[in-house]
C-alpha positions in Angstrom: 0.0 0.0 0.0 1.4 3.5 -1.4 0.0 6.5 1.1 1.5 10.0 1.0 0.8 11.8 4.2 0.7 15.4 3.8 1.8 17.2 6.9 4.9 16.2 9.1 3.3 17.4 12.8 2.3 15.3 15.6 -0.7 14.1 14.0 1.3 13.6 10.5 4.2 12.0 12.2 2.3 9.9 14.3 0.3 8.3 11.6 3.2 8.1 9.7 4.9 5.8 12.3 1.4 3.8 12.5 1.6 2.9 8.7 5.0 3.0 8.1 5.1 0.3 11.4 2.8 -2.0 9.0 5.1 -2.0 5.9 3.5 0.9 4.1 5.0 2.6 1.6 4.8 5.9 3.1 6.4 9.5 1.7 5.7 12.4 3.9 5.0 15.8 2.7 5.8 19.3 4.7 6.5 22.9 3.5 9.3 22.4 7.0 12.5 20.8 5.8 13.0 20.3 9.5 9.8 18.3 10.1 10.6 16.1 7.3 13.5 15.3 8.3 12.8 14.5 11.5 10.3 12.1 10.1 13.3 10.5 7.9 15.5 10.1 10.5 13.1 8.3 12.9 10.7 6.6 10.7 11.3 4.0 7.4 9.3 6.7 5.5 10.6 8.6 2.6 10.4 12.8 3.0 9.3 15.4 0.3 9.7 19.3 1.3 6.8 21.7 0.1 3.5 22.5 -0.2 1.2 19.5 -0.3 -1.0 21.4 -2.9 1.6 21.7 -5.8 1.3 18.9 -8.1 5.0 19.3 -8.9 5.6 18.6 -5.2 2.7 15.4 -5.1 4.5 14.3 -7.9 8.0 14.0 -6.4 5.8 12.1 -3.8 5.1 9.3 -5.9 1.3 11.1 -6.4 0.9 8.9 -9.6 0.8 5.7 -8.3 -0.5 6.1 -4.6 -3.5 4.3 -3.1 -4.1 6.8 -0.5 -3.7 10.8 0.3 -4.1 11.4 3.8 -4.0 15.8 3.9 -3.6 16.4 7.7 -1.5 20.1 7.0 -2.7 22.6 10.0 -4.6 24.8 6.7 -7.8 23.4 6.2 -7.8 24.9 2.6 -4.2 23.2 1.4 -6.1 19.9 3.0 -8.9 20.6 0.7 -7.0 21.4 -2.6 -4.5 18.9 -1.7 -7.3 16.1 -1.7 -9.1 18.3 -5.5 -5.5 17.8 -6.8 -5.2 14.4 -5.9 -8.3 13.3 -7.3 -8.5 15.0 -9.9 -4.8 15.3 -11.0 -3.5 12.0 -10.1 -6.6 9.7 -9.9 -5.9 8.9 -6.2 -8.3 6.4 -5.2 -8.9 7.2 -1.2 -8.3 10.7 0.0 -8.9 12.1 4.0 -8.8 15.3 5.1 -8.7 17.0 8.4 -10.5 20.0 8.5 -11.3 22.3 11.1 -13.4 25.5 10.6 -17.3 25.1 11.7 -18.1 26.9 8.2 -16.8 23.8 5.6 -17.9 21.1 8.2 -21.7 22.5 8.2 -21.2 22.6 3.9 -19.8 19.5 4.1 -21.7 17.5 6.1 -25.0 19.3 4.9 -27.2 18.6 1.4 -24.6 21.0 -0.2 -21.8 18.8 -0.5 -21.4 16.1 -3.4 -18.3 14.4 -3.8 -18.2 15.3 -7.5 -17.3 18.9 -6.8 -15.6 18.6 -3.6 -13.6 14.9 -3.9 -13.1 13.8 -0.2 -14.2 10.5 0.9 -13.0 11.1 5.0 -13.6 14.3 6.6 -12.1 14.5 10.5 -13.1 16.8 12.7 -10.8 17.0 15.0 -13.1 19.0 17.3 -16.0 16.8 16.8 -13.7 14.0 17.8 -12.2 15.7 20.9 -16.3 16.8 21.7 -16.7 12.8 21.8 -13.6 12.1 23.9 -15.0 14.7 26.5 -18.2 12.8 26.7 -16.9 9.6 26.9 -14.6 11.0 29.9 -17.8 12.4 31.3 -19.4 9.1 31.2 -16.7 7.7 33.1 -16.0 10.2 35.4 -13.8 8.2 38.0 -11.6 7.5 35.0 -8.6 9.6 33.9 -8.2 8.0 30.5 -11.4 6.1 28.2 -11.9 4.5 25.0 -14.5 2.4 23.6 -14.0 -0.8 21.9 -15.3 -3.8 20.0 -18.4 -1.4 18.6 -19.2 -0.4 21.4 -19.5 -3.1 23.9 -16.0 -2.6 25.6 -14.1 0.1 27.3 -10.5 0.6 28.5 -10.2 2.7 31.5 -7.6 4.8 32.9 -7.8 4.3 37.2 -5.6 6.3 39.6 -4.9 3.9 42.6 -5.6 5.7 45.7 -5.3 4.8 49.7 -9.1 3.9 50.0 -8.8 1.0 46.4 -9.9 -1.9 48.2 -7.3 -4.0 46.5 -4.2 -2.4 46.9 -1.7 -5.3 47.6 -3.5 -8.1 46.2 -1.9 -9.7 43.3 -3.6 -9.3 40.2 -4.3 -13.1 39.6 -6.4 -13.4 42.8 -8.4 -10.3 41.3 -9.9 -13.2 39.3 -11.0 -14.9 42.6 -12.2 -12.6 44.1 -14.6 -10.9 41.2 -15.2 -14.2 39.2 -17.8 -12.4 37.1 -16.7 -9.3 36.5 -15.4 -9.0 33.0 -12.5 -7.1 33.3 -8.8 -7.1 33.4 -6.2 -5.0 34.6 -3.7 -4.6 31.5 -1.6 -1.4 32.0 0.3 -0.1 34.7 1.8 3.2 35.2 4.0 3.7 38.3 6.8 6.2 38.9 6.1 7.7 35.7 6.9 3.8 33.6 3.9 2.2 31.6 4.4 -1.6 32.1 2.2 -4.4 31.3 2.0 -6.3 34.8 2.0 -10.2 35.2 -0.1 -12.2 37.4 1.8 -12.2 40.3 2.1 -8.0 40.1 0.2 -6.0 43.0 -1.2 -2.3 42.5 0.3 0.2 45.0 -1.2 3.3 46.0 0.4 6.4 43.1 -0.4 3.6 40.6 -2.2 4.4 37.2 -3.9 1.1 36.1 -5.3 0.7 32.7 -8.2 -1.7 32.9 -10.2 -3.6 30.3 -14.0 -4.0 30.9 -17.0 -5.0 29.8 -19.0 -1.8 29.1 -21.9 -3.4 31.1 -19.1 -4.0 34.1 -17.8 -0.2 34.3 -19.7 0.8 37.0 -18.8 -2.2 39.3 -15.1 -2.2 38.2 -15.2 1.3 38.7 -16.4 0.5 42.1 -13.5 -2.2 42.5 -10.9 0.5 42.7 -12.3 2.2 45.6 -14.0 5.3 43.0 -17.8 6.6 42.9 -19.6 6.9 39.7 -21.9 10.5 40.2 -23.9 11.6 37.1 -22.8 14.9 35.8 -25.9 17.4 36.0 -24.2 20.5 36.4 -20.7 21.2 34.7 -18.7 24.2 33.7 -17.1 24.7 30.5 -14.1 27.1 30.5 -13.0 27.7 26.7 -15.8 28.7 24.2 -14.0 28.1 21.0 -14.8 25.3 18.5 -14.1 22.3 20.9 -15.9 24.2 23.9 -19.0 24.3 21.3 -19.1 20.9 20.3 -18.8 19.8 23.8 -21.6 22.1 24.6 -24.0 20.9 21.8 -23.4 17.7 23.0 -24.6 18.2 27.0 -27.4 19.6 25.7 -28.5 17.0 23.5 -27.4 14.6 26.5 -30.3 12.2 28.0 -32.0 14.6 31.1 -31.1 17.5 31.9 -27.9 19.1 32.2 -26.7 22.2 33.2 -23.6 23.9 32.0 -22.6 27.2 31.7 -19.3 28.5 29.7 -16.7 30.8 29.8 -15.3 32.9 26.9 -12.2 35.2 27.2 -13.1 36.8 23.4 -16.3 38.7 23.4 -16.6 37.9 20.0 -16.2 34.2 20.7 -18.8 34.0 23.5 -21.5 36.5 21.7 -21.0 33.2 19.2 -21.7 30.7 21.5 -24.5 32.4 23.1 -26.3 32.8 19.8 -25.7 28.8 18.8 -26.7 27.4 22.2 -29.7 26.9 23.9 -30.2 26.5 27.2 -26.0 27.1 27.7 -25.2 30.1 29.9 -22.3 32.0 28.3 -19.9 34.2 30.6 -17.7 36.6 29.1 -14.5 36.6 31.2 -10.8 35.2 31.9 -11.5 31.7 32.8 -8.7 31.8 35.4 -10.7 34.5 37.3 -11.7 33.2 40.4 -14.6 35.7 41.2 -16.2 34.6 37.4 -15.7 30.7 38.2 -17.5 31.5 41.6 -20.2 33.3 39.3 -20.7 30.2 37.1 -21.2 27.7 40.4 -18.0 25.9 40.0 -18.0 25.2 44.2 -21.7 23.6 43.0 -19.9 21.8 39.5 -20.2 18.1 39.3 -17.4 18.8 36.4 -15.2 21.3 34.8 -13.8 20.7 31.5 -11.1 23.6 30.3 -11.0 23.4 26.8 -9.4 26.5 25.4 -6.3 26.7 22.5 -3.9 26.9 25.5 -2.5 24.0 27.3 -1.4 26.1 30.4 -4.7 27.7 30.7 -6.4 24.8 30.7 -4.2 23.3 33.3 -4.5 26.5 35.5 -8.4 26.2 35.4 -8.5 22.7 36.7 -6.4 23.5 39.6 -8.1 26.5 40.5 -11.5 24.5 39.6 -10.4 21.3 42.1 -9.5 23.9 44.8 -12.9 25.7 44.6 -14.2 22.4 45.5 -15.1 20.7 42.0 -14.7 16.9 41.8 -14.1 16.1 38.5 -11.5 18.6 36.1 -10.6 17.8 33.2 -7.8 19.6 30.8 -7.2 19.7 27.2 -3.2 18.8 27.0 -1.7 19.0 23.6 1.9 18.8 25.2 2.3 15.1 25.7 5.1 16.2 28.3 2.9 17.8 30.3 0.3 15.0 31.3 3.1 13.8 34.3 2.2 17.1 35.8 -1.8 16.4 35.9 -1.4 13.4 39.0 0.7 16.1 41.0 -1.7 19.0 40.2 -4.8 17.2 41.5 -6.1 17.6 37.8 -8.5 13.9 37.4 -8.5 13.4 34.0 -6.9 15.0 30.0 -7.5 14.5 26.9 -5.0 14.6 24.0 -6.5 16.0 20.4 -3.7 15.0 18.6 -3.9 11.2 20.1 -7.8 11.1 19.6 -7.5 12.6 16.1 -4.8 10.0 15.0 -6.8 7.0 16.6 -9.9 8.0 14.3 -8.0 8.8 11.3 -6.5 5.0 11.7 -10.1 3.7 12.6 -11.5 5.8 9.1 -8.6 4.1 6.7 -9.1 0.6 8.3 -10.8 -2.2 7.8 -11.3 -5.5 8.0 -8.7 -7.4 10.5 -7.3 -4.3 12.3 -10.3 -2.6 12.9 -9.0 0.2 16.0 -6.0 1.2 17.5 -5.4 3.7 20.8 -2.4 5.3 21.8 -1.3 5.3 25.4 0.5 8.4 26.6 3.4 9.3 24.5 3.3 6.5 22.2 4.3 4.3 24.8 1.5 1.7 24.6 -1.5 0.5 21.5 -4.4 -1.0 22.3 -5.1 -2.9 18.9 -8.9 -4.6 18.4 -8.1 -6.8 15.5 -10.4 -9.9 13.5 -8.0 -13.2 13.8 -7.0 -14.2 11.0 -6.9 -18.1 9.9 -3.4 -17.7 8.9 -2.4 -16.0 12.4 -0.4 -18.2 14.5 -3.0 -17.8 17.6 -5.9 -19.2 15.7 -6.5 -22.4 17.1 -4.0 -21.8 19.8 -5.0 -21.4 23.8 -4.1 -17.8 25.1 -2.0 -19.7 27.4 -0.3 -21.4 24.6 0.0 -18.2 22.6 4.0 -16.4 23.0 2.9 -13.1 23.2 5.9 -10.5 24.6 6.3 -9.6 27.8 4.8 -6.6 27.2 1.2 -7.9 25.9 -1.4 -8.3 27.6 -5.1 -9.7 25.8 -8.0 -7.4 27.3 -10.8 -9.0 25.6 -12.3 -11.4 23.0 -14.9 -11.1 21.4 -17.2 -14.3 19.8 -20.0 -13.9 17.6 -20.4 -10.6 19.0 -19.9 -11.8 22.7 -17.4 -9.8 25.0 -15.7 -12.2 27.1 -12.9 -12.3 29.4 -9.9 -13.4 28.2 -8.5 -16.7 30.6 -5.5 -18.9 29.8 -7.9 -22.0 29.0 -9.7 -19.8 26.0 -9.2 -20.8 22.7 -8.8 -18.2 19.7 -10.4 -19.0 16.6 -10.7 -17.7 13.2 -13.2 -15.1 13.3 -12.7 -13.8 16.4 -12.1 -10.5 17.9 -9.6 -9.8 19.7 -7.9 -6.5 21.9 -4.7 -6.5 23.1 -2.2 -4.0 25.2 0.9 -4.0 24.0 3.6 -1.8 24.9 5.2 0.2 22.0 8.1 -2.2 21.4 6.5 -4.8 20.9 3.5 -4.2 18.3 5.7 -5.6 15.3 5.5 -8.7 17.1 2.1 -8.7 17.9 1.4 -7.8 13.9 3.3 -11.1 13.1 1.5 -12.8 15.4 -1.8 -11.4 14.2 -0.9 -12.1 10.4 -2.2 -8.5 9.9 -1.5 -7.0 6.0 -3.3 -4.0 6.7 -6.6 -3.5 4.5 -8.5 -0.1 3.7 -11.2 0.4 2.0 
């Protein structure tokens, strides 16, 4: 598979080390010389400086016989073009685009669009996508990390071990024993700042973060496990009234019963916006690190705060000054991978990271077939890959027991004929099946062999 990747940033580079990880051909495309080569020196990928637009430039990229254009520049018109050019320069069968501004999204995703005159078959959103994540980490509230699997009916969680988590000290095998029916597994751990995946005989220690598989029927109980309280979110406070502070907005008010939020917007302009899109939304106009104005929108009376603004250190500062005004639940908007360390000692509960959700849905848009997701942990340090078993994979047929998996790979769940089970040593995998692993960095190419995975898209 041929893929030119248009746009050498975090998002860019990351998918670029994704594909290029699976035996892609992969050239990368950036109007930085310094971004591609950083991309060259660190990835098998070949590197092409300028502007993704120019055909001249495409064709240097090997435009004429690519399968796949993914445009993820930080100009949602060179995305655009980019993806016109492709298609209708170079015949380029799949083309995605990331696009930002509300204005194309609404033409886009509205009767206006055709794909004749505007030749994009993905559209990502990145603050759609980063709306969703907020959600999902406001369903889960106890949770510092989420994301949903196996369509739906499974859900890795991110839990902070604290002095009152009921099994502190117990060795994860006896875990089993004790909760014989809950369906799910503990298959990350983060302590002293290293992601490991733990074996049986491993015990969870208070300053802990433990990534845990579950059923999504089971999240409340295995919540409840750990020694957290789920609480339904009726009032929250937005601080950050820009695109993603919107969509998160639009989103609590189309919730099921009634939520309150109210917002805060440091641009008048900005917030005049959002009070004329949303309903029943109360828009402030004011410095979202203000204390008086946080006090004004009933953040001592919050069940959440989410800071969502275009500024990672805002958004930290909020949550702080949020959680010491007495809310329980803050969550931040960190683009800075570096910075999530800081968020256990701040007292900030839970992040989420737009350039990690908008590569996971990117991959889960070009997919199909046997690798059908795949989550980033942290800095890259850990995937969580859902994938169909193959009947050429080396664990079909095989006992999980039986299986060598690394040291660093854990299975979370399998799923049979649409059944979510918990993985045990005595469970056969079979053609057909389902299967989500943890696997530490380091280890994916192994689990790709072991998986049999060519990588198909659509």
């Amino acid at each position: 598979m041929k893929v030119i990747i248009c746009g050498a940033g975090q998002v860019g580079w990351q998918i670029a080390r994704h594909l290029s990880g699976e035996h892609n051909d992969v050239t990368v495309v950036d109007n930085n010389p310094d971004l591609v080569r950083r991309a060259t020196d660190t990835l098998d990928v070949q590197g092409i400086a300028g502007f993704a637009s120019y055909p001249d430039v495409l064709t240097r990229a090997g435009a004429r016989d690519a399968d796949m254009i993914i445009a993820a520049t930080h100009s949602d018109e060179v995305n655009m073009v980019t993806c016109q050019v492709a298609h209708s320069v170079f015949s380029i069968q799949r083309k995605v685009a990331r696009l930002r501004s509300k204005s194309y999204l609404e033409a886009i995703y509205s009767d206006l669009y055709r794909r004749d005159h505007l030749p994009i078959d993905v559209v990502i959103s990145p603050e759609r996508e980063v709306a969703a994540a907020a959600m999902q980490r406001l369903s889960a509230p106890a949770a510092f990390d989420t994301e949903m699997f196996m369509e739906g009916r499974a859900q890795l969680l991110g839990v902070q071990i604290d002095e009152d988590c009921p099994v502190v000290n117990t060795p994860l095998r006896q875990l089993t024993d004790l909760f014989s029916t809950l369906r799910a597994i503990v298959v990350g751990i983060r302590r002293d700042g290293s992601l490991f995946a733990p074996e049986p005989g491993d015990q969870l220690f208070v300053g802990d973060s433990a990534y845990v598989f579950a059923h999504v029927d089971d999240v409340s109980r295995t919540i409840e496990v750990f020694g957290k309280k789920q609480k339904r979110q009726e009032r929250v406070v937005i601080v950050g009234g820009g695109n993603v502070g919107l969509e998160v907005a639009k989103a609590l008010e189309a919730r099921a019963g009634r939520t309150r939020a109210k917002m805060i917007e440091r641009n008048r302009q900005s917030a005049e916006r959002a009070a004329e899109t949303l309903e029943r939304t109360i828009v402030l106009n004011g410095d979202g690190l203000d204390r008086s104005l946080m006090i004004e929108a009933g953040i001592d009376r919050a069940d959440a705060m989410l800071a969502v603004t275009d500024d990672d250190k805002v958004n930290m500062l909020a949550a702080v000054r949020a959680k010491a005004e007495g809310c329980p639940l803050a969550i931040a908007l960190i683009n800075d991978p570096t910075l999530v360390p800081l968020m256990a000692p701040l007292g900030i509960d839970a992040y989420i990271n737009p350039r990690a959700t908008t590569v996971s849905s990117i991959l889960r848009h070009i997919r199909y077939g046997r690798v059908r997701q795949v989550y980033s942990i942290g800095d890259a340090e850990a995937e969580v890959i859902e994938a169909e078993v193959m009947s050429t994979s080396p664990m079909a047929g095989q006992m999980i027991r039986d299986i060598d998996f690394p040291e660093g790979v854990l299975v979370g769940a399998v799923s049979k004929n649409g059944v979510v089970m918990r993985p045990s040593g005595g469970m056969r995998i079979e053609e057909g099946d389902v299967i989500a692993l943890f696997a530490m960095a380091a280890d994916v190419p192994e689990v790709e062999r072991l998986m049999q995975v060519s990588i198909d898209f659509f």
